[in-house]
Legacy VTK file of the C-alpha trace (Angstrom):
# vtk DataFile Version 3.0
C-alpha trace
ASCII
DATASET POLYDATA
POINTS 375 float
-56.754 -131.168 -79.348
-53.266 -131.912 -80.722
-50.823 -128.777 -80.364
-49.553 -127.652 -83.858
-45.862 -127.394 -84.425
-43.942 -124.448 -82.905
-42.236 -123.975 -86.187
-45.041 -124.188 -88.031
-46.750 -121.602 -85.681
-44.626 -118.818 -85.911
-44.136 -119.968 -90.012
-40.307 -120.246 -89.625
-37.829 -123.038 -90.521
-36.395 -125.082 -88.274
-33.156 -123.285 -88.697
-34.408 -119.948 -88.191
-32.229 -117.566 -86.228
-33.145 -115.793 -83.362
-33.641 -112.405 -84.958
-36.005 -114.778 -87.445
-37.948 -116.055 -84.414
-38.833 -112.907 -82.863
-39.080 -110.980 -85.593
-42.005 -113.487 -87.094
-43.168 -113.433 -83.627
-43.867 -109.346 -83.212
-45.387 -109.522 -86.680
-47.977 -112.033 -85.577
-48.277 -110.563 -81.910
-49.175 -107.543 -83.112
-52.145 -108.960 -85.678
-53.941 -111.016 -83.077
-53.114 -109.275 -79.508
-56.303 -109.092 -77.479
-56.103 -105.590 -77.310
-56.644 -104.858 -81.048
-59.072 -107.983 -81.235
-61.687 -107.104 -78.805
-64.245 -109.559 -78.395
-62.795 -112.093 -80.887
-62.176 -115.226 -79.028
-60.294 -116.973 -81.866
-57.950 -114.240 -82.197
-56.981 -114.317 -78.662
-56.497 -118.275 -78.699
-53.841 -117.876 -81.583
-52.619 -115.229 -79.655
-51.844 -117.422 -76.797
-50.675 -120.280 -79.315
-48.122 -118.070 -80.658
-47.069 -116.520 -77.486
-46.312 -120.518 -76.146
-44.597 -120.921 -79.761
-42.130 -118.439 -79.230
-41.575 -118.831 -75.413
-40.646 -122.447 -75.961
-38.290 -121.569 -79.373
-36.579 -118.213 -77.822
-34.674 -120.377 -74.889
-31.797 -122.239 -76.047
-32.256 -125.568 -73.579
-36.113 -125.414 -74.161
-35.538 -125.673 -78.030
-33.166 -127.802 -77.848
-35.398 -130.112 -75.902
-38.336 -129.678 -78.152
-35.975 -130.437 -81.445
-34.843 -133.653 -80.368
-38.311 -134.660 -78.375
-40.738 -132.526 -79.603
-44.082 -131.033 -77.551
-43.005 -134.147 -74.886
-39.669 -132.404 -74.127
-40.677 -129.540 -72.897
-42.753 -128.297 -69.465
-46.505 -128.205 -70.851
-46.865 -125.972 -67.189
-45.301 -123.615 -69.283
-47.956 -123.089 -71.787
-49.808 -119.464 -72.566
-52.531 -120.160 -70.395
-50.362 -119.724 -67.261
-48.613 -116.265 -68.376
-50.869 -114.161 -69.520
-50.608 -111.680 -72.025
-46.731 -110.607 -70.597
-44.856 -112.230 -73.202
-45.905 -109.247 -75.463
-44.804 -106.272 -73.598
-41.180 -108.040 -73.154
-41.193 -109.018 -77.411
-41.734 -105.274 -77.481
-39.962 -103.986 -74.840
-37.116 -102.742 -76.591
-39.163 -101.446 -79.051
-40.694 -98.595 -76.313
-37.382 -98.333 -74.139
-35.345 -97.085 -77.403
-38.402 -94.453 -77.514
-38.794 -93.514 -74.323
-34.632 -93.287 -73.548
-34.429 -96.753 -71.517
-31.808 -98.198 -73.999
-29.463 -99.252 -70.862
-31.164 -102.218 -68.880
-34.197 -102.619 -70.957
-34.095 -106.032 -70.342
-34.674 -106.240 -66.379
-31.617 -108.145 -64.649
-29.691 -108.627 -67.786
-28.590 -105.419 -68.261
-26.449 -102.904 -65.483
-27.773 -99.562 -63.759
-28.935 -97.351 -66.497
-25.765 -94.561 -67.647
-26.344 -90.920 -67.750
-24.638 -87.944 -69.187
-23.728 -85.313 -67.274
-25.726 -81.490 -67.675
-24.004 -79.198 -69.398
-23.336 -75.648 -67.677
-22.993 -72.133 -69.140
-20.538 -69.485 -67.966
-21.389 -65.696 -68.978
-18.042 -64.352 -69.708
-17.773 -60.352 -70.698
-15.195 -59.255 -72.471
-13.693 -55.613 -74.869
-13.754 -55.150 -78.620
-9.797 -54.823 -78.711
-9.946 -58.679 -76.848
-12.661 -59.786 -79.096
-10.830 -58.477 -82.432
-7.246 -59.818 -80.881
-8.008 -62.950 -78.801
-7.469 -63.471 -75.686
-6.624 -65.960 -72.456
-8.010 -65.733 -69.104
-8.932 -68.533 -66.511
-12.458 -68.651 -65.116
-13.578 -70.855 -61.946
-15.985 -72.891 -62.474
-17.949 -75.867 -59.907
-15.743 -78.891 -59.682
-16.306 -82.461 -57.783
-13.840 -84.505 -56.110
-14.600 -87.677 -54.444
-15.267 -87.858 -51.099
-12.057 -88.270 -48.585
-14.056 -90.015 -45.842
-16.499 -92.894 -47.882
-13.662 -92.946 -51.010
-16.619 -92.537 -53.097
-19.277 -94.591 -51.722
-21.678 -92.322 -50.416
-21.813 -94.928 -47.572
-21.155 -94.302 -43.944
-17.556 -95.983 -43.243
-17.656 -99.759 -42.223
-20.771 -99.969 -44.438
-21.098 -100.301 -48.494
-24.350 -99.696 -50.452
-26.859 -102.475 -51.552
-28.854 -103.586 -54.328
-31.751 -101.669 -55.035
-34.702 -104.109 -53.742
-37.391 -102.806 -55.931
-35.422 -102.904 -58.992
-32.802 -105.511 -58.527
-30.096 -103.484 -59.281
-30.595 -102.789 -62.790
-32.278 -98.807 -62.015
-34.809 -99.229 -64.554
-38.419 -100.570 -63.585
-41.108 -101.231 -66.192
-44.741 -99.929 -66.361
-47.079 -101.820 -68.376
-50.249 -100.622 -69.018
-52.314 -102.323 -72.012
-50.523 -102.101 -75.499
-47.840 -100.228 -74.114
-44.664 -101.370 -72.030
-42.937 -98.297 -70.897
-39.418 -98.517 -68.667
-38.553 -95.880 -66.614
-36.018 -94.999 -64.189
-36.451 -96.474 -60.496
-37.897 -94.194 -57.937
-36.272 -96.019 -55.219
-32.670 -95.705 -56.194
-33.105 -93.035 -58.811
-31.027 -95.129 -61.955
-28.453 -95.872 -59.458
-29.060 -99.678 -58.890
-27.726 -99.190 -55.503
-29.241 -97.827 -52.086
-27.237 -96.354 -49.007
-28.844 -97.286 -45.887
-26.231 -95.408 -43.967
-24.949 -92.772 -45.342
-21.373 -90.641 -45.024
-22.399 -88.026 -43.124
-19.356 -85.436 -44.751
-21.198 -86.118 -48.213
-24.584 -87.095 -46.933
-24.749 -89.755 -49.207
-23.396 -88.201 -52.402
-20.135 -89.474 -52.878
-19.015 -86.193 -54.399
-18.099 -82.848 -52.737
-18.763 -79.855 -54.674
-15.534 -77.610 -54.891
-14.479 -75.039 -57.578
-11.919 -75.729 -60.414
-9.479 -72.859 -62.259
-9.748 -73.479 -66.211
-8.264 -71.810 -69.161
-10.100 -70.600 -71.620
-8.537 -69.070 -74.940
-10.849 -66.719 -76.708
-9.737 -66.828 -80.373
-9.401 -63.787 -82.154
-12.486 -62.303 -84.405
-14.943 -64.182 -81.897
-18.447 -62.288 -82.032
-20.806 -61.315 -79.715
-23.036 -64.088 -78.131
-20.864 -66.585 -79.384
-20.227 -69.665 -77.315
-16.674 -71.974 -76.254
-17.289 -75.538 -75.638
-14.484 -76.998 -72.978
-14.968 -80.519 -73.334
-15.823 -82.845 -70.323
-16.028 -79.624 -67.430
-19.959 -79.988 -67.277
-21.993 -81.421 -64.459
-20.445 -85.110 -63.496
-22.457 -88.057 -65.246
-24.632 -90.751 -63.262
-23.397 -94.269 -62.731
-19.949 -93.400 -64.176
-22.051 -92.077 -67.531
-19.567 -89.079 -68.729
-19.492 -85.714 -67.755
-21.335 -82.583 -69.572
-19.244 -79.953 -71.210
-19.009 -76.769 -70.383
-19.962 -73.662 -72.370
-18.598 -70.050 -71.972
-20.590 -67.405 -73.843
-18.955 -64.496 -74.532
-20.350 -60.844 -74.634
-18.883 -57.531 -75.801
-18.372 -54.445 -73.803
-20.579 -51.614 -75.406
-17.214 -49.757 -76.704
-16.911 -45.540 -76.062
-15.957 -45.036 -80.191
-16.951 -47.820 -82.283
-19.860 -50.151 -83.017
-19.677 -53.607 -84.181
-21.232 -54.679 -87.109
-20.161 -57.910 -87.834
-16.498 -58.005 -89.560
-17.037 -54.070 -90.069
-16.672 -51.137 -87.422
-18.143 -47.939 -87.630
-17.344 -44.763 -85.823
-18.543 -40.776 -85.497
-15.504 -37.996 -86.063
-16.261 -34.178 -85.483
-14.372 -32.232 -87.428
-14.581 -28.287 -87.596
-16.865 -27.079 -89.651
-12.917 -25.124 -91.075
-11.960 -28.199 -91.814
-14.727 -29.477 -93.326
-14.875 -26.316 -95.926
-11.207 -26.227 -96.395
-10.201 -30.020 -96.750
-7.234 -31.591 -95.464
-5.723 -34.724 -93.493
-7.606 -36.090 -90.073
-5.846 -38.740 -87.856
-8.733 -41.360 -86.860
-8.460 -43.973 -83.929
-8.407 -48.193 -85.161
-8.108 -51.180 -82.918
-4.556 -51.317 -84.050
-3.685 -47.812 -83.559
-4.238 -44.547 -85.960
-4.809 -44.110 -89.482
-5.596 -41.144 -91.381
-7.346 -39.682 -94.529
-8.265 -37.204 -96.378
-11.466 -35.102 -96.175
-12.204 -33.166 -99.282
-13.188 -29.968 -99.709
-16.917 -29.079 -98.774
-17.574 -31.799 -96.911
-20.917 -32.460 -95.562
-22.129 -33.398 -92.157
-22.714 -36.702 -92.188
-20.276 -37.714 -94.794
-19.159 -41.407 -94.676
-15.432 -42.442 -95.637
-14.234 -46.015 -95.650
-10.866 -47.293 -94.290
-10.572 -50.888 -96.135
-9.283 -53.291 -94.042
-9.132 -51.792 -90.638
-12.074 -53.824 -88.909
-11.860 -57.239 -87.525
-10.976 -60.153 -89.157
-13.466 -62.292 -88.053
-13.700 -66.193 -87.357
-14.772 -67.465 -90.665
-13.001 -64.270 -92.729
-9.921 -64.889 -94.714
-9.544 -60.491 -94.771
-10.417 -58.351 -91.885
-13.505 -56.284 -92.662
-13.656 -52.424 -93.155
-14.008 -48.982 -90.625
-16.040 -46.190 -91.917
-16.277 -43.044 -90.548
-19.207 -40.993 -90.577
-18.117 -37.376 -90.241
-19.963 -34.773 -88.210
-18.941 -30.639 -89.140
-18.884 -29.426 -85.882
-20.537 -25.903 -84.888
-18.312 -23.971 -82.651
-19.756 -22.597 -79.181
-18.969 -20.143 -76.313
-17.267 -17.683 -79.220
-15.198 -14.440 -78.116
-16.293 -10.952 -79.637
-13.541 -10.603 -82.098
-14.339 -14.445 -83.258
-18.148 -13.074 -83.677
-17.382 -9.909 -85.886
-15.392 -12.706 -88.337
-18.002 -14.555 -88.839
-20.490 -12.291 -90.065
-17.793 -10.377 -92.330
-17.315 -14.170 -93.351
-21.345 -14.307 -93.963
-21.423 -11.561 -95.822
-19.097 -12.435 -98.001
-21.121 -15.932 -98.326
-24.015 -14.059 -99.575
-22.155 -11.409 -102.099
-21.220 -15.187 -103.798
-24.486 -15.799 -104.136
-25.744 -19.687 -104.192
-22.886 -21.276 -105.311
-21.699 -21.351 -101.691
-24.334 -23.317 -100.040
-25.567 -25.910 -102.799
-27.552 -27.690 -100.071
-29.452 -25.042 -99.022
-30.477 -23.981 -102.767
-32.074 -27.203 -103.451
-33.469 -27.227 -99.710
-35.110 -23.881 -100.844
-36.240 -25.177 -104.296
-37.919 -28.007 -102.922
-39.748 -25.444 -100.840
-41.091 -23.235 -103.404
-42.546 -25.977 -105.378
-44.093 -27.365 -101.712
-45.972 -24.356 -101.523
-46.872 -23.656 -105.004
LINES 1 376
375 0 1 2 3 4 5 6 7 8 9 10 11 12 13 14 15 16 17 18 19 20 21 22 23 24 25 26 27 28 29 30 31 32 33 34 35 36 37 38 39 40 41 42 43 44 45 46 47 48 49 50 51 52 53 54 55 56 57 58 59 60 61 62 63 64 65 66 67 68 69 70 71 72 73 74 75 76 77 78 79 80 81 82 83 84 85 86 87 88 89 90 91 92 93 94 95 96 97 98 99 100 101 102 103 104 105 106 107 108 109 110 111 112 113 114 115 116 117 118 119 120 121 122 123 124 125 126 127 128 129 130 131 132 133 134 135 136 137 138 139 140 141 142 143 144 145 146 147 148 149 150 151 152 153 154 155 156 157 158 159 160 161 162 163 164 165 166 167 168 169 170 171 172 173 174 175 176 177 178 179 180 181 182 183 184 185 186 187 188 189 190 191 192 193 194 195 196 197 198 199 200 201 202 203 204 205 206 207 208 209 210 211 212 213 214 215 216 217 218 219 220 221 222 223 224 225 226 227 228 229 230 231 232 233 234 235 236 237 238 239 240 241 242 243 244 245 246 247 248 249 250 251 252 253 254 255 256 257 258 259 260 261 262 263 264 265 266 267 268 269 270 271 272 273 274 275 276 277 278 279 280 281 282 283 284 285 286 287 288 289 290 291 292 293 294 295 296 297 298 299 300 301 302 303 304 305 306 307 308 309 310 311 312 313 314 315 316 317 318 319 320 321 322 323 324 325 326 327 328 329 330 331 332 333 334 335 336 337 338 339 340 341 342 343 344 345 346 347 348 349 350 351 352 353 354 355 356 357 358 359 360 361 362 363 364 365 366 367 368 369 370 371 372 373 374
């Protein structure tokens, strides 16, 4: 039986590009492969025709040959029958290494080891309020790599130098094919590296890298937050086959602070004040991040009582204005009090009571509330 035309097979032009060819041929690979034909012997011979078709048209000298000579110009040993149902995993190939992460050297010995980025590493650095809300620049020491003096690199013993990777001829990559599916995945034997070490330097054992440490600096900007993270750029984990490094990322966290809380841009504190004070009104000093402020507390004030200082948080990150403090005041009740100090206060209680309820407005309602519990 006469062969049909490769052309006419894969239902291109004569002039069709490459990308034309295969992309007619994973369109018609896909319809009739074997393995979503089961049983259906006419499926699998077109199959095998179109497989031939696009063996014969995707090499340059083979096409070439067949153009100018036609199905006499080219190997016939070369048909489907002697190759299987290969052809299809390596149409698809690229297909399943771009999902599966093998997009270096997807293509066997065409292609180099595979590249890999380095990890990334994390660095828990603790730091105070006044640094968060002010910035601030330290150095840290982190794990750094130099090459090795004695193998310059290598990872081989001196007077030796590493060889190809036998099982996957350098390129680090091997592929599995099972079925439908063509699946590359890094070689066990050399580990992506392309390369084995039959001797190795015994000062690196084969690494080519000795771990040291490294001093960086590391410039916390002012208004950073808690749980926030730097990146430094390039000061991760080294990468694989000369693949570039990961970065490095130093998360910061706040010292719990003996007067304020954090609450985002805002700070909050607790001032006593005497319980004088607090019935009297007048002017209290309170501590900021950027020294004292004061205000003033009216007269009566309530424990509990919350006054706001605009503008005497942190100006965060993002912020254009720093946020507020607010101070949440608590009447203090004196203790340990002297016999003279005693005899005061309940002449000053009495006195309370002769004024009646106007005194103690808090307690009034308190009792009101009471009466109508009970009732």
């Amino acid at each position: 039986m006469a062969k049909r035309d490769f052309y006419e097979v894969l239902g291109v032009a004569k002039n069709a590009s490459d990308d034309e060819l295969k992309k007619s041929y994973r369109k018609l690979a896909m319809k009739y492969h074997p393995d979503r034909n089961p049983d259906d012997k006419s499926a699998e011979e077109r199959f095998k025709e179109v497989k031939e078709a696009y063996e014969m048209l995707s090499d340059p000298q083979k096409r070439a040959a067949y153009d100018q000579y036609g199905h006499a110009g080219v190997d016939p040993n070369m048909g489907a029958g002697q190759q299987g149902f290969g052809g299809f995993a390596e149409a698809f190939g690229d297909i399943f290494g771009d999902i599966f992460g093998a997009q270096a050297g997807a293509r066997g010995g065409r292609s180099g080891p595979q590249v890999y980025r380095g990890s990334d590493l994390r660095y828990s650095m603790e730091i105070t309020l006044e640094q968060a809300a002010h910035g601030y620049d330290t150095t840290i020491r982190v794990p750094g790599w130099n090459n090795c003096d004695v193998c310059h690199g290598s990872g081989a013993k001196p007077g030796t130098s590493p060889q190809t990777c036998g099982t996957c001829g350098g390129v680090g990559q091997v592929r599995m094919s099972q079925g439908f599916f063509s699946i590359q995945q890094t070689c066990p034997k050399c580990h992506g590296t392309g390369t084995v070490i039959p001797e190795p330097c015994t000062h690196c054992h084969g690494a080519g890298k000795l771990k040291t440490t490294k001093t960086l600096e590391v410039k916390i900007p002012a208004g950073i937050d808690d749980g926030m993270r730097i990146r430094s750029a390039g000061n991760g984990e080294p990468g694989l086959n000369n693949g570039p490094s990961g970065d490095l990322y130093v998360e910061i966290h706040i010292k719990r602070h003996p007067v304020f809380e954090r609450d985002g841009d805002d700070l909050h504190c607790e001032m006593p004040i005497s319980f004088t004070r607090a019935a009297l009104g007048g002017e209290i000093e309170v501590p900021t991040l950027a020294g004292k402020a004061s205000f003033t507390v009216p007269e009566g004030t309530q424990s509990g009582k919350t006054f706001r200082l605009r503008g005497k948080g942190i100006k965060g990150l993002r912020s254009s204005v720093p946020g507020d403090l607010y101070v949440h005041v608590q009447v203090e009740t004196p203790v340990k009090l002297t016999d003279r100090q005693r005899e005061l206060l309940r002449s000053f209680e009495d006195t309370l009571a002769e004024g009646g309820d106007r005194h103690s407005p808090q307690s009034q309602g308190w009792f009101d509330k009471m009466k109508s519990f009970f009732a």
